[in-house]
PDB file of N, CA, C and O in Angstrom, chain B, residues numbered from 101:
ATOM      1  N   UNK B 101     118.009 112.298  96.426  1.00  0.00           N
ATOM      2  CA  UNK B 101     118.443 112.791  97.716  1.00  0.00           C
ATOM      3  C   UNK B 101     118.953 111.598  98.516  1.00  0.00           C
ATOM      4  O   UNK B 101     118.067 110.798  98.818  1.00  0.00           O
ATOM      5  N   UNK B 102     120.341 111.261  98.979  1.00  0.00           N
ATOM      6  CA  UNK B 102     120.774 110.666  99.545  1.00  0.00           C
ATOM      7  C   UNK B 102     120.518 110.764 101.277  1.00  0.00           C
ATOM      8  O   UNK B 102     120.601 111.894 101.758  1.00  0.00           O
ATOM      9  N   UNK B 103     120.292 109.909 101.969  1.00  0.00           N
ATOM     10  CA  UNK B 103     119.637 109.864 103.111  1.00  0.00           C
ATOM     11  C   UNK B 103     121.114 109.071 103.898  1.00  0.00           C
ATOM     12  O   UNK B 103     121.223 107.863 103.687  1.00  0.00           O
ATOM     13  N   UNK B 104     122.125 109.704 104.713  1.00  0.00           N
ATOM     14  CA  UNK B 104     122.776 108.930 105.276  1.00  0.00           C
ATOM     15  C   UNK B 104     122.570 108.101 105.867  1.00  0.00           C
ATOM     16  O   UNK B 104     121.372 107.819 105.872  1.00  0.00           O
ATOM     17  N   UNK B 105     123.416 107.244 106.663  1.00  0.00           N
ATOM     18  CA  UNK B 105     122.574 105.741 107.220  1.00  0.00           C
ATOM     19  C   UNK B 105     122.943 106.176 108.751  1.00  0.00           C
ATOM     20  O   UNK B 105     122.141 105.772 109.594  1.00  0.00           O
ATOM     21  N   UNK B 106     123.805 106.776 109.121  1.00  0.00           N
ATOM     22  CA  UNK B 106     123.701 107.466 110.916  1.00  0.00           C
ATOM     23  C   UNK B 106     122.925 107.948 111.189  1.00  0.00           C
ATOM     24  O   UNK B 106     122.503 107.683 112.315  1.00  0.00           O
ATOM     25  N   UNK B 107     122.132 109.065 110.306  1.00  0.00           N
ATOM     26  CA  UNK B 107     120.873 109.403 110.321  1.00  0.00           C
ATOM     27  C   UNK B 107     119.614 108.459 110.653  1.00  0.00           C
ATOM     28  O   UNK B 107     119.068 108.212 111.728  1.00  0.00           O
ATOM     29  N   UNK B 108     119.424 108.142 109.706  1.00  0.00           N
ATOM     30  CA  UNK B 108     118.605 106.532 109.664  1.00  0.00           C
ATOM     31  C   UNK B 108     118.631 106.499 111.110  1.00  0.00           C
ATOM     32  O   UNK B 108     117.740 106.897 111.859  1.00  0.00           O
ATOM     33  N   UNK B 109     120.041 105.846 111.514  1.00  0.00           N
ATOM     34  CA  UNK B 109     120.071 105.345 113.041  1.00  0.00           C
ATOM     35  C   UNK B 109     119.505 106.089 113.930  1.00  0.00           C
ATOM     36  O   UNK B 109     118.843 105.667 114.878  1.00  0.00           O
ATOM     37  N   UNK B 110     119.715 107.138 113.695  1.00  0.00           N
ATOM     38  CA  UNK B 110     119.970 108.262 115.010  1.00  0.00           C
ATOM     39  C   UNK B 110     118.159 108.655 114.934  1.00  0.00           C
ATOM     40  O   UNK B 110     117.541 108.950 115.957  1.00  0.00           O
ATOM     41  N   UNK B 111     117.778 108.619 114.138  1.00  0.00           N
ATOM     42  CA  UNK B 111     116.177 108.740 114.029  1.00  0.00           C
ATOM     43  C   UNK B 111     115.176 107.515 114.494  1.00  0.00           C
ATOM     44  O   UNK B 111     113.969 107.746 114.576  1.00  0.00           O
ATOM     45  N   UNK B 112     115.665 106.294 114.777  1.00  0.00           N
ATOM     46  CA  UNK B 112     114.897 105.034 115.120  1.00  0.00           C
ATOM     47  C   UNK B 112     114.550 105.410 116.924  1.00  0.00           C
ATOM     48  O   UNK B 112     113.473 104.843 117.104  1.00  0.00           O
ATOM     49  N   UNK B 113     114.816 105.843 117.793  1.00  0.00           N
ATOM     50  CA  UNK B 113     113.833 106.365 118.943  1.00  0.00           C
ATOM     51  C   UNK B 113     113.190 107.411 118.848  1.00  0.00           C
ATOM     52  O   UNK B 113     112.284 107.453 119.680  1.00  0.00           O
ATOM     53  N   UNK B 114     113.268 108.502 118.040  1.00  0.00           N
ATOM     54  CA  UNK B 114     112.484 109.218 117.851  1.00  0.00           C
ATOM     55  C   UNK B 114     111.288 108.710 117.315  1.00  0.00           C
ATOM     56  O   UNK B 114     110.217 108.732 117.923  1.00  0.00           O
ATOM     57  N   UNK B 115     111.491 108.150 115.928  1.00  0.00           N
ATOM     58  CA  UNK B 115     110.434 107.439 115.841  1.00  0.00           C
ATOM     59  C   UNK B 115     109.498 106.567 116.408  1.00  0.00           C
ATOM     60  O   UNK B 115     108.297 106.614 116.142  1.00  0.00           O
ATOM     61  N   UNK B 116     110.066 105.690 117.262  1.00  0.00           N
ATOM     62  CA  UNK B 116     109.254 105.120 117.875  1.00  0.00           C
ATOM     63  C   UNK B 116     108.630 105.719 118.717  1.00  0.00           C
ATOM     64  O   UNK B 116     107.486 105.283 118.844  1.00  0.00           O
ATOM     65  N   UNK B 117     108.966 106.803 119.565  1.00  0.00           N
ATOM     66  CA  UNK B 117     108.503 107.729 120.127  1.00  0.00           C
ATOM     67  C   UNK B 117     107.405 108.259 119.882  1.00  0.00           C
ATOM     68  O   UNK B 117     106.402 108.036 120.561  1.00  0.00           O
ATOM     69  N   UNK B 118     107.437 109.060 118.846  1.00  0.00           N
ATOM     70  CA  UNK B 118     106.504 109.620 117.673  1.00  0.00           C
ATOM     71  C   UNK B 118     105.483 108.578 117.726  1.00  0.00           C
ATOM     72  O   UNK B 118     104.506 108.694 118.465  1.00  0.00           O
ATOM     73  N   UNK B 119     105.692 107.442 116.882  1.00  0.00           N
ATOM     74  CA  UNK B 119     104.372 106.474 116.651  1.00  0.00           C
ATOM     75  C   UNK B 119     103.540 106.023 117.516  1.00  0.00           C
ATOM     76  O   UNK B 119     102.507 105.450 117.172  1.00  0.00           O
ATOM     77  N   UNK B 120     103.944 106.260 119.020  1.00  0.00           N
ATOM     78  CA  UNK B 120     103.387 105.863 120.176  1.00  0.00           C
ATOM     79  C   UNK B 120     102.118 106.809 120.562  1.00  0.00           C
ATOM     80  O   UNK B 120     101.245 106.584 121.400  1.00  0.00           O
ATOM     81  N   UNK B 121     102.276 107.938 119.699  1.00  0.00           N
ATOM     82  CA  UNK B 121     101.596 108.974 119.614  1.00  0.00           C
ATOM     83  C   UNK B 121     100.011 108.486 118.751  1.00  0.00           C
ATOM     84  O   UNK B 121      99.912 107.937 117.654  1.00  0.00           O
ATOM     85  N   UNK B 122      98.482 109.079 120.055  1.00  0.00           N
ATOM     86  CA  UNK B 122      97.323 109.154 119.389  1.00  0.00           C
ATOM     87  C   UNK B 122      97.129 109.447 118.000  1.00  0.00           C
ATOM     88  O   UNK B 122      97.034 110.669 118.111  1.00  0.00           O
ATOM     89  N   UNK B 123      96.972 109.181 116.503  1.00  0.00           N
ATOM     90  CA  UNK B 123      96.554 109.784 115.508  1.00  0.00           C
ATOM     91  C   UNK B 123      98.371 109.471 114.614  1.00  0.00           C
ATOM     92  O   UNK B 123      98.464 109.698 113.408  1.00  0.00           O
ATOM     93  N   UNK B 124      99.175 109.139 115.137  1.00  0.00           N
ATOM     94  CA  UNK B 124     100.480 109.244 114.277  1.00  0.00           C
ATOM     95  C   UNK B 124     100.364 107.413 114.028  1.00  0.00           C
ATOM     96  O   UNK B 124     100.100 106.493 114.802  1.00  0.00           O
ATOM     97  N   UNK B 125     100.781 107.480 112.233  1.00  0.00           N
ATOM     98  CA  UNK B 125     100.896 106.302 111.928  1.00  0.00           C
ATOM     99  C   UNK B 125     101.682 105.564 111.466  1.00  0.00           C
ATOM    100  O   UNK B 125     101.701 104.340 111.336  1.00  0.00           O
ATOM    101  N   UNK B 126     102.926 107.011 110.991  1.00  0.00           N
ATOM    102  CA  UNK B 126     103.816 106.161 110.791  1.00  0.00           C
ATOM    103  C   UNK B 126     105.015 108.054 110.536  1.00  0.00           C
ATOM    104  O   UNK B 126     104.678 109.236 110.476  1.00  0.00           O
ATOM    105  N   UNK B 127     106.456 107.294 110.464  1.00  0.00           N
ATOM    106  CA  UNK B 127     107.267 108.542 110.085  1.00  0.00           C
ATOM    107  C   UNK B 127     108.460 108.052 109.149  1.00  0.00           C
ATOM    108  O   UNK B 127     108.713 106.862 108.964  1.00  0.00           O
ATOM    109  N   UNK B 128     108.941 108.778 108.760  1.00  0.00           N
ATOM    110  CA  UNK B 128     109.572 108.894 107.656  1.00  0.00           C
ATOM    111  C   UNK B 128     110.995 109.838 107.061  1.00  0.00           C
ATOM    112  O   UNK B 128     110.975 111.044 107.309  1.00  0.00           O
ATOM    113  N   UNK B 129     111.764 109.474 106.568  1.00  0.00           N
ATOM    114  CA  UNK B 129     112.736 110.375 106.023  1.00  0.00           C
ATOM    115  C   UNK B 129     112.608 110.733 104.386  1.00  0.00           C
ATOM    116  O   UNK B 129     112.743 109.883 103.507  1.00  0.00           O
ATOM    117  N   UNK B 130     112.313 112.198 104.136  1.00  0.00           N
ATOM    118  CA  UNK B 130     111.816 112.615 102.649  1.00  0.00           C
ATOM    119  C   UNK B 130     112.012 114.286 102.653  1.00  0.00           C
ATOM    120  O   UNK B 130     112.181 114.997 103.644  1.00  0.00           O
ATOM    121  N   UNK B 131     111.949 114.640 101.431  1.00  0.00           N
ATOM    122  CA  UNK B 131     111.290 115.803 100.616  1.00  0.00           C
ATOM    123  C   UNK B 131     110.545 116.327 101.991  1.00  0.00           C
ATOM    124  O   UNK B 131     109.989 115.519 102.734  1.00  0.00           O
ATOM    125  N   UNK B 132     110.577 117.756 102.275  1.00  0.00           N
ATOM    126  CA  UNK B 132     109.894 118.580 103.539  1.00  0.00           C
ATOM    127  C   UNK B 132     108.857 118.749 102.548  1.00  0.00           C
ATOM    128  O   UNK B 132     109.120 118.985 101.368  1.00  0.00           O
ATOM    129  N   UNK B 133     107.617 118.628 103.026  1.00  0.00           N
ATOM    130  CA  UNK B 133     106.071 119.345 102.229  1.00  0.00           C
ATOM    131  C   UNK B 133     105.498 119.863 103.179  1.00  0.00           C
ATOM    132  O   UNK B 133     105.618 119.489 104.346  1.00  0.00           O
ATOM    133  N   UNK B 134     104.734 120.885 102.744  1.00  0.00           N
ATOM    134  CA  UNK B 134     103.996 121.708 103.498  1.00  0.00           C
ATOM    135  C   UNK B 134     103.322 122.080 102.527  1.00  0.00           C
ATOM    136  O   UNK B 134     103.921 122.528 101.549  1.00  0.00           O
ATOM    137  N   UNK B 135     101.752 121.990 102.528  1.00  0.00           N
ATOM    138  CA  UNK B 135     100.391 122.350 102.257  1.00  0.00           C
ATOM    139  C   UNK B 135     100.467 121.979 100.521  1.00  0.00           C
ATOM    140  O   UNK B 135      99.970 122.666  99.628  1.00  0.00           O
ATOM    141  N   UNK B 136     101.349 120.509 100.335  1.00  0.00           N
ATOM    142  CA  UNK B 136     101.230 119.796  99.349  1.00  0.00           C
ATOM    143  C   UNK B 136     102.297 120.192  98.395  1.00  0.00           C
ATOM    144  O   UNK B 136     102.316 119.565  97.336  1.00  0.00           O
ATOM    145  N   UNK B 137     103.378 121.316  98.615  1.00  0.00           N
ATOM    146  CA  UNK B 137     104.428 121.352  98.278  1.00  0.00           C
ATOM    147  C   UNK B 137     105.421 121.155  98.291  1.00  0.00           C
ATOM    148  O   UNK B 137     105.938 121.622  99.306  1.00  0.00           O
ATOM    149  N   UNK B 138     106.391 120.442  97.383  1.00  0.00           N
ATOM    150  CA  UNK B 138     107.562 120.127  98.221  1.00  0.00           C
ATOM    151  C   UNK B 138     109.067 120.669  97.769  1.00  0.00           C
ATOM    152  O   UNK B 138     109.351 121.106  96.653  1.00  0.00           O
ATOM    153  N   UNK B 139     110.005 120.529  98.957  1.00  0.00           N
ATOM    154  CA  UNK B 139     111.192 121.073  99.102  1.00  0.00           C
ATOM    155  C   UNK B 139     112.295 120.350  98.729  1.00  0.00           C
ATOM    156  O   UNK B 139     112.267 119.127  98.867  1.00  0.00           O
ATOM    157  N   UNK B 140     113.075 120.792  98.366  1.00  0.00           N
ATOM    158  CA  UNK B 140     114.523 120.202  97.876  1.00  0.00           C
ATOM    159  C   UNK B 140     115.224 120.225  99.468  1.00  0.00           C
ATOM    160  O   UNK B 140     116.236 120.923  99.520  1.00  0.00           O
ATOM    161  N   UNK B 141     114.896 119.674 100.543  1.00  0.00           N
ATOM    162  CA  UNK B 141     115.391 119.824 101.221  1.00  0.00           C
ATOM    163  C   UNK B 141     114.821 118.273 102.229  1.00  0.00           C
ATOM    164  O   UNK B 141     113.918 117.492 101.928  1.00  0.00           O
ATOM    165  N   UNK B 142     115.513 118.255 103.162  1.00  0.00           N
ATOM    166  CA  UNK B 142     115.700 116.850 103.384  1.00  0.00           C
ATOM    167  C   UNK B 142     115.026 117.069 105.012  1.00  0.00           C
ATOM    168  O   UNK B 142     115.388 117.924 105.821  1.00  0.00           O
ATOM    169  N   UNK B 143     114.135 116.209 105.172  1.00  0.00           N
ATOM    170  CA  UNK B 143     112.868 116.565 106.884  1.00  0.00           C
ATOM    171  C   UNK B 143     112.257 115.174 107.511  1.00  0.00           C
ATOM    172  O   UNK B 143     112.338 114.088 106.936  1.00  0.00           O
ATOM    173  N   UNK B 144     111.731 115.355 108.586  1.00  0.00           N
ATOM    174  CA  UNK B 144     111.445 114.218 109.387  1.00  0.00           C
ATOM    175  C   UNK B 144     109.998 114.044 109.109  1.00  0.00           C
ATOM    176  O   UNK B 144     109.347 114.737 109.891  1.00  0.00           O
ATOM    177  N   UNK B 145     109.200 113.325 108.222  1.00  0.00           N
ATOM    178  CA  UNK B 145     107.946 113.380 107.831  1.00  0.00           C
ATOM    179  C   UNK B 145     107.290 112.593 108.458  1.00  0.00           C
ATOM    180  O   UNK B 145     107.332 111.418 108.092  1.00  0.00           O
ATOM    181  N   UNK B 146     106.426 112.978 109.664  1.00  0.00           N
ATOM    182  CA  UNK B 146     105.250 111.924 110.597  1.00  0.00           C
ATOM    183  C   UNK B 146     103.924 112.154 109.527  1.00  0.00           C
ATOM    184  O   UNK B 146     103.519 113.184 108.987  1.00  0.00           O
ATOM    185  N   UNK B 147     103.567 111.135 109.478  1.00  0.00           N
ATOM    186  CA  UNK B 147     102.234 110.645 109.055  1.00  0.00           C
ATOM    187  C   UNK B 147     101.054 110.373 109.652  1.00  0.00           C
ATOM    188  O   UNK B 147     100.920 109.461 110.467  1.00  0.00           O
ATOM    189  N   UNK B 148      99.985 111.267 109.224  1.00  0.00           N
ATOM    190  CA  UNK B 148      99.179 110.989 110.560  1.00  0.00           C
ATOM    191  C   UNK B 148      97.732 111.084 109.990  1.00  0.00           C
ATOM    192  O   UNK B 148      97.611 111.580 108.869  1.00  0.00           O
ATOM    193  N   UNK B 149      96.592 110.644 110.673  1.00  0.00           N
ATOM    194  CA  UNK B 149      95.096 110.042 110.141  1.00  0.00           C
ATOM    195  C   UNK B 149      94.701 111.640 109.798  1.00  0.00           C
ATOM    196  O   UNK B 149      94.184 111.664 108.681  1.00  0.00           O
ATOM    197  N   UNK B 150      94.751 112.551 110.201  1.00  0.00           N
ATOM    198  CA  UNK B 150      93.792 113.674 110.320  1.00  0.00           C
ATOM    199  C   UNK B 150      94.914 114.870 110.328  1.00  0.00           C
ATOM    200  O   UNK B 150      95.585 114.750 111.353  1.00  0.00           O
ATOM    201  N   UNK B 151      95.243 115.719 109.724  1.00  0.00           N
ATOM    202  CA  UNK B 151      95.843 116.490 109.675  1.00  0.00           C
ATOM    203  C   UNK B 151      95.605 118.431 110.625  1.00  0.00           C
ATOM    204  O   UNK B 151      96.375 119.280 111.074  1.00  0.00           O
ATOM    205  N   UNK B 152      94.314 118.295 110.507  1.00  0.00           N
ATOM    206  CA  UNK B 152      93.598 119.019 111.656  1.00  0.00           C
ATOM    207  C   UNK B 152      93.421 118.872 112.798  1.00  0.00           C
ATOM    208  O   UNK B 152      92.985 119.724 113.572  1.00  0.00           O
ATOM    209  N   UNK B 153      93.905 117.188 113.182  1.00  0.00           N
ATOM    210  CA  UNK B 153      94.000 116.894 114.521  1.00  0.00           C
ATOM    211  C   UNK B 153      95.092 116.129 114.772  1.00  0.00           C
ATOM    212  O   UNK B 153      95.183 114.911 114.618  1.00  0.00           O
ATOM    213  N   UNK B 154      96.388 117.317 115.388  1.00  0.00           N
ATOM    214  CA  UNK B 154      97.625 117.000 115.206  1.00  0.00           C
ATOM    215  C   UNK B 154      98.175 116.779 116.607  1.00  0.00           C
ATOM    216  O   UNK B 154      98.049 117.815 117.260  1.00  0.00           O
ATOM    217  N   UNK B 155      98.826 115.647 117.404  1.00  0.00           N
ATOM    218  CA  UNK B 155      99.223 115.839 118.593  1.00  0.00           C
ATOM    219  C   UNK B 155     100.668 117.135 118.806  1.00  0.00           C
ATOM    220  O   UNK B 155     101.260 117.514 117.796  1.00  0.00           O
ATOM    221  N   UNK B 156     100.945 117.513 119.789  1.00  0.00           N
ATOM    222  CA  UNK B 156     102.299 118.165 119.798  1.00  0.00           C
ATOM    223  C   UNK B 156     103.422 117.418 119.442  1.00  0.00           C
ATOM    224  O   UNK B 156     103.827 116.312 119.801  1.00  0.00           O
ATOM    225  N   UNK B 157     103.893 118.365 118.557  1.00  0.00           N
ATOM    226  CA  UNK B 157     105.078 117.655 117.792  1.00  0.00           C
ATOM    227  C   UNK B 157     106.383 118.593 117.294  1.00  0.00           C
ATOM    228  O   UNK B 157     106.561 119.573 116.571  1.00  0.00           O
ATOM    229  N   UNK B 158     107.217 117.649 118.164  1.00  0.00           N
ATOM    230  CA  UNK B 158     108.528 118.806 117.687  1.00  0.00           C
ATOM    231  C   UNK B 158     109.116 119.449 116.399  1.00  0.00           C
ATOM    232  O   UNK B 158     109.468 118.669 115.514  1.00  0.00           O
ATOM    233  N   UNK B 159     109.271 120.864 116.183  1.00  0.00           N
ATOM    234  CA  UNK B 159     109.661 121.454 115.116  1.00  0.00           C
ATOM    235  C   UNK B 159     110.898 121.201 114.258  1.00  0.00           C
ATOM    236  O   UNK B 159     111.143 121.708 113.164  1.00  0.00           O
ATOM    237  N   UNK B 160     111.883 120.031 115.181  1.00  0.00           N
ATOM    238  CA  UNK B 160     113.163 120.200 114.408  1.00  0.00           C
ATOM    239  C   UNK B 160     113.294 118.302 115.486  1.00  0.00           C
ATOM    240  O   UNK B 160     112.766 118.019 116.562  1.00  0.00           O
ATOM    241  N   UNK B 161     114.154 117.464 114.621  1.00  0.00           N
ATOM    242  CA  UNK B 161     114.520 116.437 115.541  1.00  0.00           C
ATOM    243  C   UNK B 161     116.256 116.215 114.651  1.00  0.00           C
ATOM    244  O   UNK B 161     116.444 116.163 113.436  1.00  0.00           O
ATOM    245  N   UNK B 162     116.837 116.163 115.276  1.00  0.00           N
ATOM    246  CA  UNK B 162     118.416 115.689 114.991  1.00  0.00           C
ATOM    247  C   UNK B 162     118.958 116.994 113.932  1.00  0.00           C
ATOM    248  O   UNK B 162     119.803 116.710 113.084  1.00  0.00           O
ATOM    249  N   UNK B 163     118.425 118.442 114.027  1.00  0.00           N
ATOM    250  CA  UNK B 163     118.344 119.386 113.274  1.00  0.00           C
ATOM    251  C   UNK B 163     117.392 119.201 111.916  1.00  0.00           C
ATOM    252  O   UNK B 163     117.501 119.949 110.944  1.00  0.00           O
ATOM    253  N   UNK B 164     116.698 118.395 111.969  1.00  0.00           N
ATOM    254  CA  UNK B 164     115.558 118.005 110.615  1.00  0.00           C
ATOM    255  C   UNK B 164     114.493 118.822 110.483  1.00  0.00           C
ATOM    256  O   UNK B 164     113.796 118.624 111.479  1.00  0.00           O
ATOM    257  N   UNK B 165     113.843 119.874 109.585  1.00  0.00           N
ATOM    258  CA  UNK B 165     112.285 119.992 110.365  1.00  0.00           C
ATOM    259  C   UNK B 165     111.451 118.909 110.251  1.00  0.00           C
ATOM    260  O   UNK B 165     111.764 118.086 109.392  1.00  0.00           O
ATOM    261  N   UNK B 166     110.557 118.723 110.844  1.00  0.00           N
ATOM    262  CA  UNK B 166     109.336 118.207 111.047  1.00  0.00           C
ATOM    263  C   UNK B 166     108.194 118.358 109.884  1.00  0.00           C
ATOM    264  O   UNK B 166     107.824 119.517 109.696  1.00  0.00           O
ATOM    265  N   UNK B 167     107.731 117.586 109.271  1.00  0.00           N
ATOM    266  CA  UNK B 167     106.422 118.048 108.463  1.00  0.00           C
ATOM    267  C   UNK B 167     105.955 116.803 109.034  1.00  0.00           C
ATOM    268  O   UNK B 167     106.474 115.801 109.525  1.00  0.00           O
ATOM    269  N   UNK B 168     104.076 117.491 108.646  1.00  0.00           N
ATOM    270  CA  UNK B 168     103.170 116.800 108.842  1.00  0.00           C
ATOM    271  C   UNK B 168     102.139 116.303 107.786  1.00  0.00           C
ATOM    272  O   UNK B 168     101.251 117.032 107.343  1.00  0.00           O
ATOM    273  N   UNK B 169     102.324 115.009 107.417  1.00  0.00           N
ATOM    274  CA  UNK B 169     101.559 114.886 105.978  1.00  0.00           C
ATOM    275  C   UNK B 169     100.712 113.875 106.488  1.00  0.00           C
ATOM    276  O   UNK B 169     101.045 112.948 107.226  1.00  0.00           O
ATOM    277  N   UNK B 170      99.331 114.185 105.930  1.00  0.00           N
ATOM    278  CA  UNK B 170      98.189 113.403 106.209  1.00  0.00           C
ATOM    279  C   UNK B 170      97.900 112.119 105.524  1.00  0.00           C
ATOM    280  O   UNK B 170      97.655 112.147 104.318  1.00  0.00           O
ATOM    281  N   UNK B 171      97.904 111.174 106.070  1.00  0.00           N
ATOM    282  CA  UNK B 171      97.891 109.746 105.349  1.00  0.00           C
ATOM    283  C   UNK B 171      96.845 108.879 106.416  1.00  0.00           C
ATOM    284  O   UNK B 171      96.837 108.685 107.632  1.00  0.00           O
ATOM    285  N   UNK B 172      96.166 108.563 105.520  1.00  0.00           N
ATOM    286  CA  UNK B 172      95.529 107.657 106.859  1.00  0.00           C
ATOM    287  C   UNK B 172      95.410 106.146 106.126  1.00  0.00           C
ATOM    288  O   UNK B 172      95.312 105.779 104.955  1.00  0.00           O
ATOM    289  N   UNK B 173      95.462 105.540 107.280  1.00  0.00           N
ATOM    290  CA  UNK B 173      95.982 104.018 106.949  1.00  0.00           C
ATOM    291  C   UNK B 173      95.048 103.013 107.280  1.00  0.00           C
ATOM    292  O   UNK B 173      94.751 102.926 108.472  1.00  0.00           O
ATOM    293  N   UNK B 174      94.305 101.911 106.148  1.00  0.00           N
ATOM    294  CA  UNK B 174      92.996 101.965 106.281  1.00  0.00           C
ATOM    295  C   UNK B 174      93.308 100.129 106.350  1.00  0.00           C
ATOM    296  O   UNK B 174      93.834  99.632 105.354  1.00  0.00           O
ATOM    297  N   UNK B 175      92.974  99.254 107.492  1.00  0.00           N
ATOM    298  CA  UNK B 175      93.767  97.658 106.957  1.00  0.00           C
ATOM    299  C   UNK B 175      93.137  97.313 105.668  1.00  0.00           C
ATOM    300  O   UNK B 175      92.033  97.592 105.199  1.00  0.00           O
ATOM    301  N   UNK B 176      94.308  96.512 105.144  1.00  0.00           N
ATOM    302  CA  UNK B 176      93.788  95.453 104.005  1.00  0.00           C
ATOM    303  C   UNK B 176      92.954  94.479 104.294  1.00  0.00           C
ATOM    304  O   UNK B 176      93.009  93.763 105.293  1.00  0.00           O
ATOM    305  N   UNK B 177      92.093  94.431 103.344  1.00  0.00           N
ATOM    306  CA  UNK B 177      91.375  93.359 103.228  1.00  0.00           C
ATOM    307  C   UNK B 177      91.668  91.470 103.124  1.00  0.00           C
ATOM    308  O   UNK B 177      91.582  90.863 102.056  1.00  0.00           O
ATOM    309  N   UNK B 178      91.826  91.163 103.735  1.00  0.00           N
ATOM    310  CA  UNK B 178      92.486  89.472 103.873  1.00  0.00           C
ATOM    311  C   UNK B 178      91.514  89.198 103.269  1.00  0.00           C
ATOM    312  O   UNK B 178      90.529  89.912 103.082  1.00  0.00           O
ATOM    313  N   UNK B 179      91.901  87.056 102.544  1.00  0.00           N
ATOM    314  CA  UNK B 179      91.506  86.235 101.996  1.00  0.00           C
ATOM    315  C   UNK B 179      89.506  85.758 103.052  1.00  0.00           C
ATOM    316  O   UNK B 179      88.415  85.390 102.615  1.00  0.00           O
ATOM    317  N   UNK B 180      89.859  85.964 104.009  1.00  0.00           N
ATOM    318  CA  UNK B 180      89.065  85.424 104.948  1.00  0.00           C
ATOM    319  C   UNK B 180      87.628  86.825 104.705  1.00  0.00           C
ATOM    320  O   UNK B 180      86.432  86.581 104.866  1.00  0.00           O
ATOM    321  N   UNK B 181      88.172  88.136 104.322  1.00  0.00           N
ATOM    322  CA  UNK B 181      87.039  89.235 104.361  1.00  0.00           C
ATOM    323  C   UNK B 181      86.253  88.611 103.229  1.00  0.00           C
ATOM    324  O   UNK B 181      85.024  88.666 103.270  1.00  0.00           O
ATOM    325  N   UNK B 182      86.794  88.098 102.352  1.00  0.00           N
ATOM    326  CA  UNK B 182      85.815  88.130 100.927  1.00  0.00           C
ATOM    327  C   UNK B 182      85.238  86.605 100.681  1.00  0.00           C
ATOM    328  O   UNK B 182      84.730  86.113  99.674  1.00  0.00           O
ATOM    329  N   UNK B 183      85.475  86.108 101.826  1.00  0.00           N
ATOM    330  CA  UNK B 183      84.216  85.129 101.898  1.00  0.00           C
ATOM    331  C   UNK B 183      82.999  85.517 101.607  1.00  0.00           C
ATOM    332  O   UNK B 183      82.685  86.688 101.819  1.00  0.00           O
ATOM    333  N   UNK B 184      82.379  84.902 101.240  1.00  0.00           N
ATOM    334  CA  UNK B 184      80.368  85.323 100.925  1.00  0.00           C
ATOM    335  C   UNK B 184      80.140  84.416 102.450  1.00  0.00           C
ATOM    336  O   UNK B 184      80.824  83.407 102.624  1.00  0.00           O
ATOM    337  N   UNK B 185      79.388  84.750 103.246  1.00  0.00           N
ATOM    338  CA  UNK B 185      78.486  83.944 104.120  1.00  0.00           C
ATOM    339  C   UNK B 185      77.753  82.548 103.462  1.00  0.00           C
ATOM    340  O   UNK B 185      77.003  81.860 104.154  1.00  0.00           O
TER     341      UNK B 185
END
């Protein structure tokens, strides 16, 4: 699936928008899924910790739908964690 690059563009304030958002961690251009299925069709995918606890979120952005796929994003572990005391 080819992803134009005006698109791309035209989606970088939304996104940031979006990510500014409680519980949203990140968003994305992909495959529409819904309840782990996915579509031959091309959607604005926000990523977010909890999928049951979803802020309001628009149904369509630049004519895209919206899906909501649950990812939660956990930091890496640095050189400095795996010190022994």
């Amino acid at each position: 699936m080819e992803i134009p690059e005006e698109l791309i563009t035209a989606l970088e304030v939304p996104a940031l928008e979006l990510t500014a958002l409680q519980g949203v961690n990140g968003v994305g251009l992909g495959m529409r899924e819904e309840n782990e299925e996915f579509f031959d069709e091309l959607a604005v995918r926000v990523y977010v910790d909890d999928a049951t606890d979803v802020p309001e979120l628009p149904t369509q952005i630049h004519g895209l739908p919206v899906c909501v796929v649950e990812f939660s994003i956990e930091p890496a572990r640095g050189v400095a964690d795996q010190r022994k005391p």
